[in-house]
C-alpha positions as CSV (number, residue, x, y, z in Angstrom):
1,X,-1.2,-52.4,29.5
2,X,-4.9,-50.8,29.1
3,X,-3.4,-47.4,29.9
4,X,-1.1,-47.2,27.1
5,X,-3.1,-49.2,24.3
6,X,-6.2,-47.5,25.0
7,X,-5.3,-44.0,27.1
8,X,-7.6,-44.2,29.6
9,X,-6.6,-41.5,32.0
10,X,-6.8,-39.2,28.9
11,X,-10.8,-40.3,28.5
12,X,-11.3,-39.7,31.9
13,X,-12.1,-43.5,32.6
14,X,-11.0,-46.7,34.2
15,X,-11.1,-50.2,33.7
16,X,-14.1,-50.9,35.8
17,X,-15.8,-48.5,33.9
18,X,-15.1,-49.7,30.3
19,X,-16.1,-53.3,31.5
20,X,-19.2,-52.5,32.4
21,X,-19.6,-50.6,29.5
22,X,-18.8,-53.6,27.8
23,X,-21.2,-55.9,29.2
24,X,-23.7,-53.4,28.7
25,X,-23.5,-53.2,25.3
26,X,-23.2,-56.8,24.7
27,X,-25.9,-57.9,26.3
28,X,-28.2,-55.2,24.6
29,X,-26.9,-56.4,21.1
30,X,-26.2,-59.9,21.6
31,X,-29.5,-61.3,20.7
32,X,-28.4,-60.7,16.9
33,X,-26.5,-64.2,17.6
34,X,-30.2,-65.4,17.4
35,X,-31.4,-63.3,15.2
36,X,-29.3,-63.6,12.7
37,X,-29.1,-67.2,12.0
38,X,-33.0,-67.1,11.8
39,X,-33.1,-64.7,9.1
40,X,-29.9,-66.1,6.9
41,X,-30.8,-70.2,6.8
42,X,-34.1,-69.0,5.0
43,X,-31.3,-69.0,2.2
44,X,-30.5,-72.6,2.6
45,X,-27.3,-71.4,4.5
46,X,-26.6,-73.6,7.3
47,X,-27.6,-72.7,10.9
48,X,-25.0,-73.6,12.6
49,X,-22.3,-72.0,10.4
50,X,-24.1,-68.4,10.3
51,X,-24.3,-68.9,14.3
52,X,-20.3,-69.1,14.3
53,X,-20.1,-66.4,11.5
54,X,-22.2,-64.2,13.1
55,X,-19.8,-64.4,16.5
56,X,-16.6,-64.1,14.5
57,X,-17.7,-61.2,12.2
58,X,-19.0,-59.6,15.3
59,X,-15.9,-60.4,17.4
60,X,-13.3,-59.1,14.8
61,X,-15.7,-56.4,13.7
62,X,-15.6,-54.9,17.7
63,X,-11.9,-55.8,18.0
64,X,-10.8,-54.1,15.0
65,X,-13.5,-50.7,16.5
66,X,-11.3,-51.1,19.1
67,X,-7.7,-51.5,18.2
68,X,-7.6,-49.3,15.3
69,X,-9.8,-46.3,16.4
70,X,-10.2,-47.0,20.2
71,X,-13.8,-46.1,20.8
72,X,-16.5,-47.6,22.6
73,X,-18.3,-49.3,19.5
74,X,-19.4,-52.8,18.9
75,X,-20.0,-54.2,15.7
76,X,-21.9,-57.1,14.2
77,X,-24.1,-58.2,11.3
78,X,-26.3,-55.4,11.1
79,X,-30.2,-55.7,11.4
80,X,-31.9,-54.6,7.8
81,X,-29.1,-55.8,5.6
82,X,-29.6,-59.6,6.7
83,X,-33.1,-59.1,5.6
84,X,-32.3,-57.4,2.3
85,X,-29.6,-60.1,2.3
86,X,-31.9,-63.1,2.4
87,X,-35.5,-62.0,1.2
88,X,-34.9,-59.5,-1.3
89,X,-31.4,-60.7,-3.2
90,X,-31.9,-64.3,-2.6
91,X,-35.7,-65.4,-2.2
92,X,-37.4,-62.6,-4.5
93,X,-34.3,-61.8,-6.9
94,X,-33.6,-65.9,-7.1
95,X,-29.9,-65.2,-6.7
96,X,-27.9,-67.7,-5.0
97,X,-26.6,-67.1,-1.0
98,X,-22.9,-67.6,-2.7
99,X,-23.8,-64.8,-4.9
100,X,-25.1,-62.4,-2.4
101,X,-22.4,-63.3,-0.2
102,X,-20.0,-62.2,-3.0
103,X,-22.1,-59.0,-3.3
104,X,-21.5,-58.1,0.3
105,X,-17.8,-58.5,-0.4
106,X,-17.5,-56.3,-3.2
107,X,-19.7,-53.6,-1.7
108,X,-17.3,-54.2,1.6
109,X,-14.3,-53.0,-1.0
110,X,-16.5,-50.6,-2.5
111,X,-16.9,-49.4,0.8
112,X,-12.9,-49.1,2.4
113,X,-12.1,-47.6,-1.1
114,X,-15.0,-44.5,-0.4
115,X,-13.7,-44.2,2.9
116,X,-10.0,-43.6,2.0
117,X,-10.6,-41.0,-0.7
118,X,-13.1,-39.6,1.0
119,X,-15.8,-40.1,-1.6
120,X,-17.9,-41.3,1.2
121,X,-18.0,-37.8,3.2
122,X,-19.1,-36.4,0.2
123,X,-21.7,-39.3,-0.2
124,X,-23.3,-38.2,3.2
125,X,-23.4,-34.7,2.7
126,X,-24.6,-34.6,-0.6
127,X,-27.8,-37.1,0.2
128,X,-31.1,-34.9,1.7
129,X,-31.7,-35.3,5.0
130,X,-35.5,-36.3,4.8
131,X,-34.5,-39.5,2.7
132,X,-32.1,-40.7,5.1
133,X,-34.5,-40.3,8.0
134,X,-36.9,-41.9,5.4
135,X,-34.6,-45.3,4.2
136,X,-33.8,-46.0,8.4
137,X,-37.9,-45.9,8.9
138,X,-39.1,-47.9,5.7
139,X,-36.1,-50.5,6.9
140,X,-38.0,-50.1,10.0
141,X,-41.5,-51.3,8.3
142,X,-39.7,-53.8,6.0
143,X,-38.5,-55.6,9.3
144,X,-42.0,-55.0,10.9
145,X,-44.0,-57.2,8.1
146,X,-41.1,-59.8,8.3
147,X,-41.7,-60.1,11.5
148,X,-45.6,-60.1,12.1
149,X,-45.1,-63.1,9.4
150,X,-42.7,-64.9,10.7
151,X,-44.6,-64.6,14.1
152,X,-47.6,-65.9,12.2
153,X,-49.7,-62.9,13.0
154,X,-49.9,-61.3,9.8
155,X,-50.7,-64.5,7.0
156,X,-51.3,-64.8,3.0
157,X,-54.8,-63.8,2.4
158,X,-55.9,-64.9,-1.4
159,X,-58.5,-61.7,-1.0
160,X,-56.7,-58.8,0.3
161,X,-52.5,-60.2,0.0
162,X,-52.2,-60.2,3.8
163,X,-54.5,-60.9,6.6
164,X,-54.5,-61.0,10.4
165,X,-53.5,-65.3,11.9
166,X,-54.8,-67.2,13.8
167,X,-54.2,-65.3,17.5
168,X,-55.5,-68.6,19.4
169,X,-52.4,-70.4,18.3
170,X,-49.5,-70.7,20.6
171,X,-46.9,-69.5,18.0
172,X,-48.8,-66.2,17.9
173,X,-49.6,-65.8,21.1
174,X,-45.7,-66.5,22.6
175,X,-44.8,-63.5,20.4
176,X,-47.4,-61.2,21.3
177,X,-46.1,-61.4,24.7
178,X,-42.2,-61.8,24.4
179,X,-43.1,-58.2,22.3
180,X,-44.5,-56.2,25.3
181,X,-41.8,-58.4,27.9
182,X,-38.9,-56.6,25.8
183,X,-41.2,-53.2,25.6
184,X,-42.0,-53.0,29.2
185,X,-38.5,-54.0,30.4
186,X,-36.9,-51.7,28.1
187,X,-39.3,-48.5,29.2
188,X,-38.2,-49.3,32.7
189,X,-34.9,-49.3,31.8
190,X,-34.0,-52.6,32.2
191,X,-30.7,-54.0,30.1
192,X,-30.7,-56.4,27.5
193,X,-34.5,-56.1,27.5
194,X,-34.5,-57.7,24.0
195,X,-32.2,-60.5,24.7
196,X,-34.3,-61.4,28.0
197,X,-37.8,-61.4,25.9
198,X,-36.1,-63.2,23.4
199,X,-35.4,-66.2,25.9
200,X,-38.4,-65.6,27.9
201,X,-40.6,-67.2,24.7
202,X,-37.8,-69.6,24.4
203,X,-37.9,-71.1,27.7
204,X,-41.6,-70.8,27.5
205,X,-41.9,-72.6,24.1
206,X,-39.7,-75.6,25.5
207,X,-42.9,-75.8,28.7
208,X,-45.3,-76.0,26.6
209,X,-43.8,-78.6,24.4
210,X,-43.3,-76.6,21.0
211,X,-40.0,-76.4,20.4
212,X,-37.2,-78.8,21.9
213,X,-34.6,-77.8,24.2
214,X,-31.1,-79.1,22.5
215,X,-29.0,-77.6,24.9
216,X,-27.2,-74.8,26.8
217,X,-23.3,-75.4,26.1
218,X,-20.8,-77.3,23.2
219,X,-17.7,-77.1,20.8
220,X,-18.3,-74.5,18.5
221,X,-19.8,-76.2,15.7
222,X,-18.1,-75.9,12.1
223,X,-18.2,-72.6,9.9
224,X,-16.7,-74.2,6.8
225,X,-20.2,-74.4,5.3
226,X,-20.0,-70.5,4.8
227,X,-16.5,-69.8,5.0
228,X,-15.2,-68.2,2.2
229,X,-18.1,-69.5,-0.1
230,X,-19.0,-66.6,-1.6
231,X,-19.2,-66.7,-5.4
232,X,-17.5,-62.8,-6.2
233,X,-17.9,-64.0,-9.7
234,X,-21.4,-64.7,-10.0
235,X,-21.4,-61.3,-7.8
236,X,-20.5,-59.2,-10.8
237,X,-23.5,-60.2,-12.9
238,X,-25.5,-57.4,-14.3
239,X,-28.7,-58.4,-12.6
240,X,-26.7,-57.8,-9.0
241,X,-24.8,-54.3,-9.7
242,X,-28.0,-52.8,-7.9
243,X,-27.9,-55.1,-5.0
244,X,-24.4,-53.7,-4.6
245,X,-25.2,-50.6,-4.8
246,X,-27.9,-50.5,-2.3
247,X,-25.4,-52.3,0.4
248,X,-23.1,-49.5,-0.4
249,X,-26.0,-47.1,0.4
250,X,-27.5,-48.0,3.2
251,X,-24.3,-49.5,4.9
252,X,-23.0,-45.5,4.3
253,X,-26.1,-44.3,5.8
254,X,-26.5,-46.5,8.3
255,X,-22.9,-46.9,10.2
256,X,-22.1,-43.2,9.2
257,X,-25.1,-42.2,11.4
258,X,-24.6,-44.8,14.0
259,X,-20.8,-43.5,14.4
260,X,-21.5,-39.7,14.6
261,X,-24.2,-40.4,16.8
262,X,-22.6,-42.9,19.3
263,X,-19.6,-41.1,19.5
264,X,-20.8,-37.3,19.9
265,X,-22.6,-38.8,22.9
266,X,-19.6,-39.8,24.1
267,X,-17.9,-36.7,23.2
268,X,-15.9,-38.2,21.4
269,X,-16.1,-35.8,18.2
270,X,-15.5,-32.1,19.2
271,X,-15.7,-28.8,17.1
272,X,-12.3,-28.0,15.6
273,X,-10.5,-30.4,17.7
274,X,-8.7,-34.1,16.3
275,X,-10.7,-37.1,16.5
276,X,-10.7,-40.7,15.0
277,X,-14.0,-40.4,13.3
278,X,-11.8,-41.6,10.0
279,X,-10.4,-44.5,11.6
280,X,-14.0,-45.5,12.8
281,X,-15.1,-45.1,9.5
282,X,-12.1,-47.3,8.4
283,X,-12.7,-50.1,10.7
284,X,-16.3,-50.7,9.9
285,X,-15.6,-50.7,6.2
286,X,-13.1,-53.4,6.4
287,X,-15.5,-55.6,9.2
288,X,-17.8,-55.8,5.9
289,X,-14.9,-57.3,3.9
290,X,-14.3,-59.5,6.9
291,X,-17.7,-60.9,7.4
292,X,-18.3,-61.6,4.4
293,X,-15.4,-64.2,3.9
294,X,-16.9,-65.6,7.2
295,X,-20.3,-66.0,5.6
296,X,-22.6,-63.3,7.2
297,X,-24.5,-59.9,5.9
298,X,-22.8,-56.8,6.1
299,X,-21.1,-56.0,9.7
300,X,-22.0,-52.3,10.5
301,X,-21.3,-50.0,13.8
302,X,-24.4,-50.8,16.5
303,X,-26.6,-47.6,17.7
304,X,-27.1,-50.2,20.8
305,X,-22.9,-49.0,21.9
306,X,-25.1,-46.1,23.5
307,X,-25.9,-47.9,26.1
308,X,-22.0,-48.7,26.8
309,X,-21.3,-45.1,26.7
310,X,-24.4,-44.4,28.8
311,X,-22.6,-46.5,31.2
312,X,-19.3,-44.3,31.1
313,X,-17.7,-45.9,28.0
314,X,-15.1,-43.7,26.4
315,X,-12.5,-46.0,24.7
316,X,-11.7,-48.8,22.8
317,X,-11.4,-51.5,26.3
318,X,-15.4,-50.9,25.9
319,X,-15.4,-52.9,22.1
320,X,-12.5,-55.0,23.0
321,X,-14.9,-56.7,26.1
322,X,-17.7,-56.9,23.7
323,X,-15.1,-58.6,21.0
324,X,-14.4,-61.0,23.8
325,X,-17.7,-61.7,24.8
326,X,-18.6,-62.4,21.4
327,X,-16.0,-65.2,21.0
328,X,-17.2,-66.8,24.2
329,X,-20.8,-66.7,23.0
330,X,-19.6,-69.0,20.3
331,X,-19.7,-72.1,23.0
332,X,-23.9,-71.7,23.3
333,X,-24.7,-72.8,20.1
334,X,-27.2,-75.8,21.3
335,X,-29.1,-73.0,23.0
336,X,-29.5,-70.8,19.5
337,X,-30.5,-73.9,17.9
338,X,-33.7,-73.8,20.3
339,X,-34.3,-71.0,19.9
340,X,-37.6,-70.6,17.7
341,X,-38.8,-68.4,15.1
342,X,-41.2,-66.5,17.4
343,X,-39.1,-65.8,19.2
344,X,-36.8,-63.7,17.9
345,X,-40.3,-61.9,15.9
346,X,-40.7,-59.9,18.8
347,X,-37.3,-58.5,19.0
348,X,-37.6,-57.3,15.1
349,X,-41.0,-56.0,15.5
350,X,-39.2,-54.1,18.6
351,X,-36.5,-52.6,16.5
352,X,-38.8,-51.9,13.8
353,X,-40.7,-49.6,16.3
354,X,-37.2,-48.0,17.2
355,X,-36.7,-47.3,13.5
356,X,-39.6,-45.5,13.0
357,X,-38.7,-42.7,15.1
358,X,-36.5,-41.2,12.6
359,X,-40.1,-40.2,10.5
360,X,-40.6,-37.6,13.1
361,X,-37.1,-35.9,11.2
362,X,-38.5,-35.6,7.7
363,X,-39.6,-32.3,6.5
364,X,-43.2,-32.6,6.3
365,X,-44.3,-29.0,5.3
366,X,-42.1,-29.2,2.5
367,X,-43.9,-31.8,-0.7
368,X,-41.0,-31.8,-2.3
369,X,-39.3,-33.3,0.7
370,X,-41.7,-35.5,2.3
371,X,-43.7,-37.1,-0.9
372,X,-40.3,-38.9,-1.6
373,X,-39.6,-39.4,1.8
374,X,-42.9,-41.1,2.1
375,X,-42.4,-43.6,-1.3
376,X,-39.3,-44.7,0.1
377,X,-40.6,-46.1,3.1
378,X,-43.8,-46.8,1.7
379,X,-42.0,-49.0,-0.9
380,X,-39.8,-51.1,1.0
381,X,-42.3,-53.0,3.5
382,X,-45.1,-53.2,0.4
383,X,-42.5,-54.0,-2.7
384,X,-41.0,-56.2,0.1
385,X,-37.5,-54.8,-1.1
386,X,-35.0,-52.1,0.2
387,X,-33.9,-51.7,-3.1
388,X,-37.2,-50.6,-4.6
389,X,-37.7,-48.0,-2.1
390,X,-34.2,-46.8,-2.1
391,X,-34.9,-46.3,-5.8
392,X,-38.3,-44.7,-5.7
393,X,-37.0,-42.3,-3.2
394,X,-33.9,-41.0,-4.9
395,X,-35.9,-41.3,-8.4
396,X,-38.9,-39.7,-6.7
397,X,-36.8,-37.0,-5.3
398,X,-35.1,-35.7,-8.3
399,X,-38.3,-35.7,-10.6
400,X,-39.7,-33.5,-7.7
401,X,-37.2,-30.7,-7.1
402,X,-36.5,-30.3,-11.1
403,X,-40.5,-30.2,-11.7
404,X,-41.3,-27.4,-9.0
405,X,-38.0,-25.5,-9.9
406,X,-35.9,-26.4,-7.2
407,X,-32.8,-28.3,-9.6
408,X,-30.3,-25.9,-8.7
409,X,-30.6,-27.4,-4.9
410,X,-30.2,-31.0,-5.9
411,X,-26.5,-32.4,-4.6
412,X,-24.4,-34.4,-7.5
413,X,-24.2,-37.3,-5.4
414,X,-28.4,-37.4,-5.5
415,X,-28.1,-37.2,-9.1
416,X,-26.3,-40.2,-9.8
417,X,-27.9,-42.3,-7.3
418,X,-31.1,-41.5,-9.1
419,X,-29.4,-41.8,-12.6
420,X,-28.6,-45.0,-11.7
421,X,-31.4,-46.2,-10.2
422,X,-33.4,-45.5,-13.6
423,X,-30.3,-47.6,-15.3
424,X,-31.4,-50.1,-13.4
425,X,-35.2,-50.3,-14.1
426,X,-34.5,-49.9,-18.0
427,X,-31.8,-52.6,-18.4
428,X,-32.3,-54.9,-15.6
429,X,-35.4,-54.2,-14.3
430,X,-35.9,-58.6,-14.4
């Protein structure tokens, strides 16, 4: 049955193989099951009901990567969007979570309908490369100050807007250490380094009587809280058509990248033979449309699948285990209700770190490259906003090549996004 609905023989792979790759994968992504519920009830969404969301979205994302373009690719709410989701569209915009929820759906459509006509392709070639090296690392910083606050190590100061905590406290001090756990175990190689650090400070905070421990297994609890509440309506009001269009950004960026990069590693993607890059491309486009009737942030393609493939993944039996794995995770909800906000701060902070690798790709010798490579990442972490940096970037960009000569390089695609980035700050700058 593997053999003919996922060709193994022709990958060069057997079922062994693609289960461990499976395992391996889930276990370096799953601790966005924690993660994510963290960073979405700071909306007044319901725990419990993202917990379940973020299963499903995940399990149906990873099941669709694997039924409709077989290759070795989880999927679940991605890291970055839930945070633009909750602190930027909802707690600094004052949007409700129905409305951003509705937002995520349309950019979802947006995003299937640039993916069949192809519009998309011509999205990704046409933005420069420094600013998309430049959007992964400021989403990289804007995750970094989230979580050095919600770790409590970075705290309002009155004097100076931020200031350094109080280190002697045991919320502080559980992070700092679940941060170099997941750092050492990962340099040695170790997998699910982030997962392990994240329940290291877990178990930890139940010893030393911080947290309570509610738990290991139960009935999954209810998802009707989020299920299908998104307001699509409210979605379309002029104050949001930005937030759309910066979901549609960076989720083109972001699992366009993630795809080409997982999957050449794989080999996968070969010069001038067939592949399924489209159907990829398909089947994380529709997971957004998915998860957001579900009640999540925007399900992308995971650049953690390379450890799968690393582990001889080559087809979709690799996403189909994760997809299953997913499903079961969705009987350990008492244990993500203890877990504690400090301890899922260290696994951010650690992914912001990872993120921040992609400034060594910007074209530094060139100004008219890096200065708006460097105000869109700048931007996001001290506007506290994606959007904002997205904009200054693209904005930034433009005003630079046309001013030093350079016009007749600047792609169409650039051009708009710019355009409409100023639309924005005239008309609904509030």
């Amino acid at each position: 049955m593997f053999e003919r609905l996922f060709k193994l023989s022709e990958h060069n792979t057997t079922v062994r193989t693609e289960l461990v790759a499976g395992v391996t994968t889930f276990l370096t992504m799953s601790y966005i099951i924690f993660v994510n519920p963290d960073i979405l009830s700071s909306t007044g969404m319901n725990r419990d009901a993202i917990f379940v969301a973020t299963c499903i979205a995940a399990a149906l994302g990873s099941g669709i990567m694997a039924f409709v373009a077989n290759w070795p690719i989880g999927m679940a709410p991605g890291m970055g969007l839930n945070a633009f989701f909750a602190f930027t569209v909802v707690a600094a915009l004052g949007f409700s979570w129905q409305q951003a929820l509705g937002a995520v759906f349309i950019s979802g459509l947006i995003f299937v309908f640039l993916t069949v006509t192809g519009i998309r392709s011509w999205l990704i070639q046409g933005i420069p490369h420094s600013l998309r090296s430049a959007i992964a690392a400021g989403i990289g910083l804007f995750l970094g100050i989230i979580a050095l606050k919600n770790a409590g190590i970075v705290v309002d100061n009155p004097a100076t807007l931020v200031g350094l905590g109080d280190l002697k406290q045991t919320g502080p001090l559980l992070a700092i250490f679940g941060f170099f756990v997941i750092a050492v175990l990962d340099a040695l190689r170790v997998r699910g380094a982030i997962l392990i650090g994240i329940l290291s400070v877990t178990v930890l905070s139940w010893i030393f009587g911080v947290s309570a421990f509610q738990g290991i297994v139960s009935a999954p609890p209810s998802m009707a809280p989020t299920f299908l509440q998104l307001d699509i309506v409210g979605a379309l009001h002029g104050g949001l058509i930005h937030v759309i269009l910066v979901f549609v950004l960076v989720e083109v960026f972001d699992a366009t990248g993630t795809l080409i990069g997982v999957a050449k590693r794989a080999n996968l993607i070969q010069e001038g033979k067939p592949n399924r890059l489209g159907r990829a491309l398909l089947a994380d486009s529709t997971a957004i449309v998915a998860g957001s009737l579900m009640g999540t942030s925007s399900t992308t393609a995971y650049v953690e699948s390379a450890s799968g493939v690393q582990a001889g993944g080559r087809t979709g039996l690799t996403a189909m285990v994760i997809s299953v794995l997913f499903l079961a995770s969705l009987f350990i909800s008492p244990l993500a209700a203890s877990v504690p906000t400090y301890a899922t701060a260290p696994a951010l902070l650690y992914v912001a770190g990872l993120m921040m690798r992609e400034l060594t790709e910007i074209e530094w010798d060139d100004l008219t490259e890096a200065a708006p490579a460097a105000l869109t990442a700048l931007a996001m972490p001290f506007t506290y906003s994606i959007a904002n940096g997205l904009a200054f970037g693209f904005i930034s960009y433009v005003v630079m090549k046309v001013c030093t000569g350079k016009w007749n390089i600047i792609h169409p695609a650039t051009q708009i996004v710019a355009a409409l980035f100023v639309i924005r700050f005239a008309f609904f700058a509030n």
